[in-house]
LUMVEX-445372 format. One record per residue (C-alpha): residue number from 1; residue in three letters; x, y, z. Coordinates in pm, whole numbers. Example, Ala and Ser with C-alpha at 12.3 -4.5 7.8 and 13.67 -1.06 7.14 Angstrom:
resi/resn/px/py/pz
1/ALA/1230/-450/780;
2/SER/1367/-106/714;
# end
This chain:
resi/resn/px/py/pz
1/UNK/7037/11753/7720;
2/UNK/7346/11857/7925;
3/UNK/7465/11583/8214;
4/UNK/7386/11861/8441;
5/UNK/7033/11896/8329;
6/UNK/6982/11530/8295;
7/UNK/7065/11423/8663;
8/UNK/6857/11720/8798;
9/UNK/6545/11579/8536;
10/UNK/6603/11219/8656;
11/UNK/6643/11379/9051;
12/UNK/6304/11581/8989;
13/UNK/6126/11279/8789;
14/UNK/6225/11031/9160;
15/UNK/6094/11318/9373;
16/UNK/5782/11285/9129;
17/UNK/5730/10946/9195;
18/UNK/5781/10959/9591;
19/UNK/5519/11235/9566;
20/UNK/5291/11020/9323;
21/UNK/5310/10717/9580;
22/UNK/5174/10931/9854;
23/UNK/4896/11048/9636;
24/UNK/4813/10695/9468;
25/UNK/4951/10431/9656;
26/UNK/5031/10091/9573;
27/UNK/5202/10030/9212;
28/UNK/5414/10372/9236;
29/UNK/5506/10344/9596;
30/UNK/5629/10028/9502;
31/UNK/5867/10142/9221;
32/UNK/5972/10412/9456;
33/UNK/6041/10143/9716;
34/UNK/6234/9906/9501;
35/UNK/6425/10199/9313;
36/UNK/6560/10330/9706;
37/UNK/6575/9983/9831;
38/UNK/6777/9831/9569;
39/UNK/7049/10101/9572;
40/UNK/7181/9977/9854;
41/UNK/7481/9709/9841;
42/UNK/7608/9519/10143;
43/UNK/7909/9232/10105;
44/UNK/7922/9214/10450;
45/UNK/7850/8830/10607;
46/UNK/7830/8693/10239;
47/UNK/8201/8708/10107;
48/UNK/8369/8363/10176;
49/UNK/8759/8531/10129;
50/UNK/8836/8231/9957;
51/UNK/9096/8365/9751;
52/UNK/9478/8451/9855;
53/UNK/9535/8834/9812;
54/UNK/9790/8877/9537;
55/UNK/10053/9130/9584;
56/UNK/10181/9314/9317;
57/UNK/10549/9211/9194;
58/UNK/10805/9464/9250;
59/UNK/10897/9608/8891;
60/UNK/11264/9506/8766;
61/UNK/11485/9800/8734;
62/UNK/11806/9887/8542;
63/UNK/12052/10148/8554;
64/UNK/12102/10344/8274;
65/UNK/12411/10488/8151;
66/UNK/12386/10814/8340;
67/UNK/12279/10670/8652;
68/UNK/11882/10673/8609;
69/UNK/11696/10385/8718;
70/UNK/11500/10232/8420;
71/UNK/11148/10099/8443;
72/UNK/10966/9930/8169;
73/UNK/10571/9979/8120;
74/UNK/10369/9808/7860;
75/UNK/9989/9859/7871;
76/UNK/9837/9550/7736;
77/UNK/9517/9401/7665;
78/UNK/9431/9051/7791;
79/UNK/9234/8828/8003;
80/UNK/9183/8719/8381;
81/UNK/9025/8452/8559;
82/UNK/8856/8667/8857;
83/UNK/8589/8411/8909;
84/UNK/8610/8040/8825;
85/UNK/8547/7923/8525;
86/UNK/8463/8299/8375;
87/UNK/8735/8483/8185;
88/UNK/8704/8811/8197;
89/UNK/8813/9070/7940;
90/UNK/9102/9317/8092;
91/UNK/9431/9587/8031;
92/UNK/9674/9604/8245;
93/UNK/10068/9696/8284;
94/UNK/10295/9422/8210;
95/UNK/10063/9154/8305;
96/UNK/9678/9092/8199;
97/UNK/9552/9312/8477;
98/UNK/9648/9629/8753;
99/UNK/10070/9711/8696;
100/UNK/10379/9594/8920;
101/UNK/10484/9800/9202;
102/UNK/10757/10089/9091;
103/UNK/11006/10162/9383;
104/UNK/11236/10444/9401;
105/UNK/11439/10649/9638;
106/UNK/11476/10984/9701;
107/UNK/11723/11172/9486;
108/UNK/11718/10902/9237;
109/UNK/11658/10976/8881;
110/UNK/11448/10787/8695;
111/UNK/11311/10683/8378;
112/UNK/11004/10466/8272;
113/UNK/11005/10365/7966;
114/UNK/10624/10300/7834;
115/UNK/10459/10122/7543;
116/UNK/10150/10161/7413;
117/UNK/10025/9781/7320;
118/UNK/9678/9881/7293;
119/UNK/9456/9976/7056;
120/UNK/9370/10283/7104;
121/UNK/9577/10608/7253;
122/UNK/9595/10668/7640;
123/UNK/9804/10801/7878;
124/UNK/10030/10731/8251;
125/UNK/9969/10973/8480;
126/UNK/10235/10976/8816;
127/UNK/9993/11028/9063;
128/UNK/10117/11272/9353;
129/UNK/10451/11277/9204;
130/UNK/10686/11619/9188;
131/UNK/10723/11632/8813;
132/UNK/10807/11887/8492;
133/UNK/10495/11904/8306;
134/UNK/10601/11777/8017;
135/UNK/10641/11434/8193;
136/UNK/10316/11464/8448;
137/UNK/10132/11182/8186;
138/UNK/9798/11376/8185;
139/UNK/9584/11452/7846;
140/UNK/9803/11652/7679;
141/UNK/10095/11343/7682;
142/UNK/9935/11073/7472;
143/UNK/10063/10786/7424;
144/UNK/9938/10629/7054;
145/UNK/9877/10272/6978;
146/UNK/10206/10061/6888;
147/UNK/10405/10395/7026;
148/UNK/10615/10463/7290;
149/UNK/10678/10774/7591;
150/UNK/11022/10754/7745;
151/UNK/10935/11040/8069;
152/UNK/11257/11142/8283;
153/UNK/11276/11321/8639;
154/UNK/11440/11326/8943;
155/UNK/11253/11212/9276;
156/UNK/11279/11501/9483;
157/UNK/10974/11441/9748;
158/UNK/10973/11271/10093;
159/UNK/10879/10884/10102;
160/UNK/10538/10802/10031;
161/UNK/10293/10558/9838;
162/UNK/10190/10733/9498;
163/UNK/10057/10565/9231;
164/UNK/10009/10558/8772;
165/UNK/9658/10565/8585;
166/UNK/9561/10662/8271;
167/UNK/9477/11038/8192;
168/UNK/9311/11058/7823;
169/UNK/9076/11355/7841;
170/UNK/8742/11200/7808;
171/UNK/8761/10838/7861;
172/UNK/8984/10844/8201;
173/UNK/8672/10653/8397;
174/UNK/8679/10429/8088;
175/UNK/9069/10370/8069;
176/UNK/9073/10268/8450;
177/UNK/8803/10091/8538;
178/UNK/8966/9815/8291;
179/UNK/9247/9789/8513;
180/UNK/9506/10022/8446;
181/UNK/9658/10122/8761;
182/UNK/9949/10044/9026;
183/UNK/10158/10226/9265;
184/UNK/10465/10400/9305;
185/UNK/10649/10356/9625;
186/UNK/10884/10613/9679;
187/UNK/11176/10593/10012;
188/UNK/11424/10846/10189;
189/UNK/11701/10819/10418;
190/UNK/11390/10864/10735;
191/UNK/11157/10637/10595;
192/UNK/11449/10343/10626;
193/UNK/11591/10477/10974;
194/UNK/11236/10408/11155;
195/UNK/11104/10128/11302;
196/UNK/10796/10042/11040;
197/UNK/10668/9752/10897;
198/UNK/10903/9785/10583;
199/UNK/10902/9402/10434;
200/UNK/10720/9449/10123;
201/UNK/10492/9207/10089;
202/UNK/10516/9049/10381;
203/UNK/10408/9304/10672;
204/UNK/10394/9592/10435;
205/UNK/10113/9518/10237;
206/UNK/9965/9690/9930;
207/UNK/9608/9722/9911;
208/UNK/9467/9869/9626;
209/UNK/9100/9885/9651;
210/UNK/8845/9852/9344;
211/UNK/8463/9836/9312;
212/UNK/8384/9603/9016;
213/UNK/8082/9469/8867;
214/UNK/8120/9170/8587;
215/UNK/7897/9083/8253;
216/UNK/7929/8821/8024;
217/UNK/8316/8777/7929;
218/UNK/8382/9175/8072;
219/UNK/8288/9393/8302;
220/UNK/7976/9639/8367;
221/UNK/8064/9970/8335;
222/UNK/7727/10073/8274;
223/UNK/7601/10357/8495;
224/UNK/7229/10232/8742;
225/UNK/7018/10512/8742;
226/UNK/7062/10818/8923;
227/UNK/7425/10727/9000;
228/UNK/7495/11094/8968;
229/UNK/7872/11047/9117;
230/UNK/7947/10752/8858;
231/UNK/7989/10402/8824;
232/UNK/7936/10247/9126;
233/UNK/8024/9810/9164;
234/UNK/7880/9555/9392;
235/UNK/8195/9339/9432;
236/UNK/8531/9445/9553;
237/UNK/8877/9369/9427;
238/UNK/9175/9402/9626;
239/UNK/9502/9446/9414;
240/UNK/9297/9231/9130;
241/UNK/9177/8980/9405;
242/UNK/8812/8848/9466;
243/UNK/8740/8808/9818;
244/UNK/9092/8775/9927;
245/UNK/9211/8708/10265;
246/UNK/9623/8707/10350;
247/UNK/9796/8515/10617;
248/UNK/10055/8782/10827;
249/UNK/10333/8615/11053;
250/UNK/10413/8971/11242;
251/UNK/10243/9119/11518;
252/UNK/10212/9454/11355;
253/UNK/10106/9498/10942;
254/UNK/10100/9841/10744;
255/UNK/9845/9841/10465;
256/UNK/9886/10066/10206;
257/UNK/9549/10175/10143;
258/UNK/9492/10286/9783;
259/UNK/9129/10338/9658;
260/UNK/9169/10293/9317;
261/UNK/8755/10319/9247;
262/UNK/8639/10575/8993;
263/UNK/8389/10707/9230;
264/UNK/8330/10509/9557;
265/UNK/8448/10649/9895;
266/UNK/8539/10404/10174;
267/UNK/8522/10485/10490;
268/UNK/8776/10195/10643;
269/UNK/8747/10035/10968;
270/UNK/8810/9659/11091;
271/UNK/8470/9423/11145;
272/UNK/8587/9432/11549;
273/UNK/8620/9803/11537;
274/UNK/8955/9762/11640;
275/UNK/9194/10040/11603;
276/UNK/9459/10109/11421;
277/UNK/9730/10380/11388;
278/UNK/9752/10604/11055;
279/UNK/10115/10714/10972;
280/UNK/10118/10799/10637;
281/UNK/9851/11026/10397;
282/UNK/9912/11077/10018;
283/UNK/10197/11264/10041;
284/UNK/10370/11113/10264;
285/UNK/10482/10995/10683;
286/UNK/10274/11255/10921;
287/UNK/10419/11375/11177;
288/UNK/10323/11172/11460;
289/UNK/10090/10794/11454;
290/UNK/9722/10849/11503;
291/UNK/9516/10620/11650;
292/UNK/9208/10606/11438;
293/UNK/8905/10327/11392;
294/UNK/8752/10494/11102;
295/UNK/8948/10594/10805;
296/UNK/8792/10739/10498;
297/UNK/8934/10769/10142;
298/UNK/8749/10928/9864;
299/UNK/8880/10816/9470;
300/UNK/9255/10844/9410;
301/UNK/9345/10937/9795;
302/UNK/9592/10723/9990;
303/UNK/9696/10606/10322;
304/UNK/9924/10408/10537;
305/UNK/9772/10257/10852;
306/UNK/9944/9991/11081;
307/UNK/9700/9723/11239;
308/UNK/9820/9460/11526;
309/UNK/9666/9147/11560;
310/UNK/9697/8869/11798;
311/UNK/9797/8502/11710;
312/UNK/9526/8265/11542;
313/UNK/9299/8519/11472;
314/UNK/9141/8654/11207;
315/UNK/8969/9048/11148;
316/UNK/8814/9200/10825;
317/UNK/8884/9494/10649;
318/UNK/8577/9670/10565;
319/UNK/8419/9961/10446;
320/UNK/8110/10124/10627;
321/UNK/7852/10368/10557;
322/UNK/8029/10704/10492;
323/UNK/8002/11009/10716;
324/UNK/8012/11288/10376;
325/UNK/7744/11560/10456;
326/UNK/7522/11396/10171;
327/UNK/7161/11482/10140;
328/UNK/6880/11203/10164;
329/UNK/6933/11136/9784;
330/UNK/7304/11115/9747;
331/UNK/7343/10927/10043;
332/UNK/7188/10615/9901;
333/UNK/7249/10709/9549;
334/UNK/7623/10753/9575;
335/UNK/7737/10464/9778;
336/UNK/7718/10617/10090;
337/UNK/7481/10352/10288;
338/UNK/7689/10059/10123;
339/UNK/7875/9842/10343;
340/UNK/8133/9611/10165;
341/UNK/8400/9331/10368;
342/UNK/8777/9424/10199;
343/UNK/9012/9202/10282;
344/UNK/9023/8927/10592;
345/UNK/9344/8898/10777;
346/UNK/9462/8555/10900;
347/UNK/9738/8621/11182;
348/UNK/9951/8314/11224;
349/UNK/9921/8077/11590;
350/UNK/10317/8235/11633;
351/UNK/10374/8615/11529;
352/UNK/10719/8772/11523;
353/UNK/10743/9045/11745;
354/UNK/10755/9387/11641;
355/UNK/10876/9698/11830;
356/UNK/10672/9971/11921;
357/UNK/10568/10246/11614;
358/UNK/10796/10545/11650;
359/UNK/10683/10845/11859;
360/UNK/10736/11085/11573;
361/UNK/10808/11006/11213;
362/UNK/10816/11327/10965;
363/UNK/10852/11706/10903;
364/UNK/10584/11813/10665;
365/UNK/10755/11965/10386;
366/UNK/10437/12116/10289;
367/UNK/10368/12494/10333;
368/UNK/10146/12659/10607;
369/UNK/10013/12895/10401;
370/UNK/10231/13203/10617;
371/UNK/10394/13293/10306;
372/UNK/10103/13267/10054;
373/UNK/10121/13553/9766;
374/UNK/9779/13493/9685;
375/UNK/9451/13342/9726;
376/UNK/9226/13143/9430;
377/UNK/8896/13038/9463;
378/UNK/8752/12712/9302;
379/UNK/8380/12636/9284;
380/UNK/8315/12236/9214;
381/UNK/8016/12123/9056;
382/UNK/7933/11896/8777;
383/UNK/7890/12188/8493;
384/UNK/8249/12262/8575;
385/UNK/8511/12418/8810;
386/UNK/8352/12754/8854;
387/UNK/8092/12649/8604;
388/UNK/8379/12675/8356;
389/UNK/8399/12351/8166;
390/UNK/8757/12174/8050;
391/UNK/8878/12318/7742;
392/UNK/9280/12112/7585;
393/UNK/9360/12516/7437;
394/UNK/9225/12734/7772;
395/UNK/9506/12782/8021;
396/UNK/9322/12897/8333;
397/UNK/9581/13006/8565;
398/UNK/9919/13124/8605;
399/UNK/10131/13065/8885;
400/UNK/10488/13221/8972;
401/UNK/10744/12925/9023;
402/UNK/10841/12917/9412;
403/UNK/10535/13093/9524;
404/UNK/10309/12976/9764;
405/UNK/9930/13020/9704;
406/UNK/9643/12992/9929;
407/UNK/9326/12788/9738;
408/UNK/8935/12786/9851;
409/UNK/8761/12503/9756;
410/UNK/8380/12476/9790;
411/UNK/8133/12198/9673;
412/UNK/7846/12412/9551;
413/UNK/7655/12138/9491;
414/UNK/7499/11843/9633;
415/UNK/7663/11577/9491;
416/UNK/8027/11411/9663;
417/UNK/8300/11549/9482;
418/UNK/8699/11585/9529;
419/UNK/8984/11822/9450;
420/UNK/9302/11681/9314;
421/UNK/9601/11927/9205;
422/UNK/9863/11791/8979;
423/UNK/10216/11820/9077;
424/UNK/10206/11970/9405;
425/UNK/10162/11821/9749;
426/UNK/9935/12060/9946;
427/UNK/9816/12107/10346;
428/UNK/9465/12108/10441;
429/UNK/9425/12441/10645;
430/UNK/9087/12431/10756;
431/UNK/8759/12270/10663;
432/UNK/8454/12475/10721;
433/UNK/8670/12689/10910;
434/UNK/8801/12415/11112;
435/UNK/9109/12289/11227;
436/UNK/9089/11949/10978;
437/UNK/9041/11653/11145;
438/UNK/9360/11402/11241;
439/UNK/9322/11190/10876;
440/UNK/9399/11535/10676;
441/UNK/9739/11665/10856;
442/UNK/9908/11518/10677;
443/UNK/10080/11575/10286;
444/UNK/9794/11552/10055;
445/UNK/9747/11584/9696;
446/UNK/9357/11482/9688;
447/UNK/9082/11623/9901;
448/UNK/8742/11513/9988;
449/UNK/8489/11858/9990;
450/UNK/8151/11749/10078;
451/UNK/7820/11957/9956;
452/UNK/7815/12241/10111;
453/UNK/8175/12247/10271;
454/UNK/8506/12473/10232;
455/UNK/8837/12352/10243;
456/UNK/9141/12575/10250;
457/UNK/9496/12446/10093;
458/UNK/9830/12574/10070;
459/UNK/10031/12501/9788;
460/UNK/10409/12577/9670;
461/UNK/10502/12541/9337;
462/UNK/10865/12477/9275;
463/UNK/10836/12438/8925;
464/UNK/11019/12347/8708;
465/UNK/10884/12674/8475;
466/UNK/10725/12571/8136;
467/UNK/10480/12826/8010;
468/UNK/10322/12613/7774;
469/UNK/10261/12282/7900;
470/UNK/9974/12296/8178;
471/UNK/9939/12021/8492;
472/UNK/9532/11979/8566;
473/UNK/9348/12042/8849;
474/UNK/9044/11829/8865;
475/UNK/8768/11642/9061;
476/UNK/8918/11276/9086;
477/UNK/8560/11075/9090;
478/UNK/8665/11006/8710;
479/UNK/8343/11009/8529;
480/UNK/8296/11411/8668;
481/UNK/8646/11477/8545;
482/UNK/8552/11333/8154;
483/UNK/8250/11526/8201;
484/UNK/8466/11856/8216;
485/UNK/8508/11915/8593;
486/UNK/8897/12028/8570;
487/UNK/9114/12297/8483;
488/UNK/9471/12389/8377;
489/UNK/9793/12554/8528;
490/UNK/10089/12635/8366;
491/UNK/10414/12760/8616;
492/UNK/10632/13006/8472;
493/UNK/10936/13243/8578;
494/UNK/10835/13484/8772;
495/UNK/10669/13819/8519;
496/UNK/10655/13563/8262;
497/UNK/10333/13481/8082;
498/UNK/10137/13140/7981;
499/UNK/10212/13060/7658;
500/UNK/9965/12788/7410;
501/UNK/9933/12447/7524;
502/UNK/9883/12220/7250;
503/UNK/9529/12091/7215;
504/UNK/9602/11691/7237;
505/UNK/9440/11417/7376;
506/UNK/9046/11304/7313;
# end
């Protein structure tokens, strides 16, 4: 039976049951009762944030003969102490869980030098970064077991918070949810002129956000029923951290919010429903702060926010029910009535003062779509992207280096489900037919599309050309992407023609 026609059996067979209890009450309607009921997860008023938040080293650098900054990656295998007492099973990048924090500049060239210590093949994929395909790290670069990937390229994108995963076709949900991940923090010459939180660590804070559930001497990555968007955890890590809180000594503190979940969506607000000002989406600064108290982040988006607190106090991150268009079903089943604390805050009795944000603080480099050559349309849904499953050999579109495209992208089912394209940064253009709302003017490279919904993106793709080695388009709640939901693009020379990808990977 096809995942497809197994989630709408197991959907039917609940529907089944509510009808049966309404018929026969009593042991049914109980089932049904305790199968809704029990879906639900809520943190919120239990977690004790008894543990300080780590923060992810910056990664040693070293320049290389021709100028290139040099980073060193080994994925590992290895163990953690999450809870006390309990050692827990893990991979991670130069360290036994999660990676160290890469940190470039603009116009820098750079090289990352990676080693596969585990024991099986897998990938590094540079999330949102402007990359030849050859280095983008997605299924058709593995990386074998005891062998090694030296990728090269030149940052030429504005400042922004990126981040690296794993990208084996097939087992990405698999690869990540054992703690592969970390970010990429890229600068320009605006990003250091303005007046932002910039001490890393300190008031500039990463926060990468995971939903974990642990068995035994490992974790759970075991699937509850009718969790038709994927793995779904009832515990939270923040950058590798149990319940973590973090003392702050300045008036004003960025986070930068990473949801590194495989398939939960946050929706981001503070326990006091204070607000907070949102300066930066994936692709970098917007153009202006935006003063927000709801902030919602599907898997592999990103944003930068900038929170004041007062002295002695203390406010919780948290996540509330989401706001995604779902139906009765996927509402409950997908996370979307979960509420879950994040991180606590603990502001000093003195703060340093900090200066007013900036009243402006980018250009979007991103096109409007004015100069778009063409327009593409992409249905999502869990068969495939226009019911057109992933296939290593099938190149599925072409696209002219420099040209700007238009691309429609409709959920056409009822499931939660987003759109991530590979290499290029993108603007949202409309939702619905809408002007999109303040969190999506911003550089993005990952969009949520609710059931039902439309979103419209323009995209220019500066290349560089190679005909025969495809980036991916795909939906980033990782279990639908192993299950086939993505597709490939190669970008040639203008009147030139795809060539054969090579049919690596899983």
């Amino acid at each position: 039976m096809s995942s497809v026609s197994r989630s709408r059996w197991l959907r039917r067979l609940l529907f089944g049951v509510l009808a049966l209890a309404v018929v026969v009450p009593g042991a049914a309607g109980g089932c049904t009762a305790w199968v809704y009921t029990s879906a639900a997860v809520s943190t919120v008023g239990t977690t004790d944030f008894r543990n300080e938040l780590a923060i992810p080293p910056l990664a040693p650098s070293t320049i290389g003969p021709d100028g290139s900054r040099v980073f060193e990656l080994d994925m590992r295998s290895g163990t953690k102490e999450f809870r006390p007492g309990k050692i827990t099973e893990t991979w991670g990048f130069n360290g036994d869980y999660l990676g160290p924090t890469l940190r470039a500049r603009r116009g820098e060239r750079v090289e990352v030098r990676v080693r596969n210590q585990l024991p099986e093949a897998s990938t590094v994929h540079w999330h949102g970064m402007h990359v030849p395909a050859a280095m983008d790290g997605g299924p058709h670069q593995m990386v074998n077991a005891g062998e090694s990937w030296a990728p090269r390229w030149t940052v030429d994108q504005p400042a922004a918070t990126l981040w690296y995963h794993p990208h084996p076709h097939g087992k990405t949900e698999q690869h990540v949810r054992r703690g592969l991940a970390g970010m990429f923090v890229l600068d320009d010459e605006n990003s250091e002129s303005l007046t932002l939180p910039k001490d890393y660590g300190v008031d500039d804070l990463p926060v990468i956000v995971q939903d974990v559930k642990f068995s035994g001497s490992g974790f759970d990555n075991s699937h509850r029923i009718f969790r038709n968007a994927g793995f779904l955890g009832e515990q939270i890590l923040v950058n590798g951290t149990l319940a973590p809180y973090r003392e702050v000594g300045t008036e004003l503190v960025r986070l930068r919010l990473l949801n590194a979940s495989t398939a939960r969506i946050y929706n981001f607000g503070f326990g006091d429903d204070r607000t907070f000002a949102l300066i930066g989406t994936d692709g970098g600064l917007v153009p202006r702060p935006t003063t927000l108290d709801r902030l919602q982040l599907s898997p592999g988006e990103r944003a930068e926010i900038v929170v004041r607190v007062r002295p002695g106090e203390r406010t919780i991150l948290r996540s509330n029910p989401i706001e995604a268009g779902l139906d009765f079903w996927n509402q409950r089943f997908s996370g979307g009535d979960d509420r879950l604390d994040i991180l606590e805050l603990r502001a000093a009795a003195t703060l340093r003062p900090a200066p007013e944000l900036p009243a402006t603080l980018a250009t979007l480099e991103v096109p409007d779509g004015s100069t778009s050559v063409r327009e593409r349309h992409f249905d999502l849904n869990l068969a495939g992207i226009n019911n057109v499953p992933m296939a290593m050999d099938r190149i599925d579109l072409t696209v002219a280096r420099g040209s700007t495209e238009i691309w429609v992208v409709r959920n056409a089912d009822g499931m939660p489900h987003n759109f991530h394209v590979h290499d290029a940064q993108f603007r949202v253009l409309s939702v619905n037919g809408a002007p999109p709302g303040a969190q999506l003017t911003g550089a993005k490279d990952t969009v949520f599309v609710a059931p039902d919904s439309t979103v419209r993106l323009a995209l220019r793709f500066d290349g560089p050309a190679d005909p025969n080695t495809p980036y991916m388009y795909h939906c980033h709640l990782l279990w639908h992407e192993d299950q086939g939901m993505m597709g490939q693009f190669v970008v040639v020379e203008p009147g030139q023609s795809a060539g054969t990808p090579h049919a690596h990977g899983h």
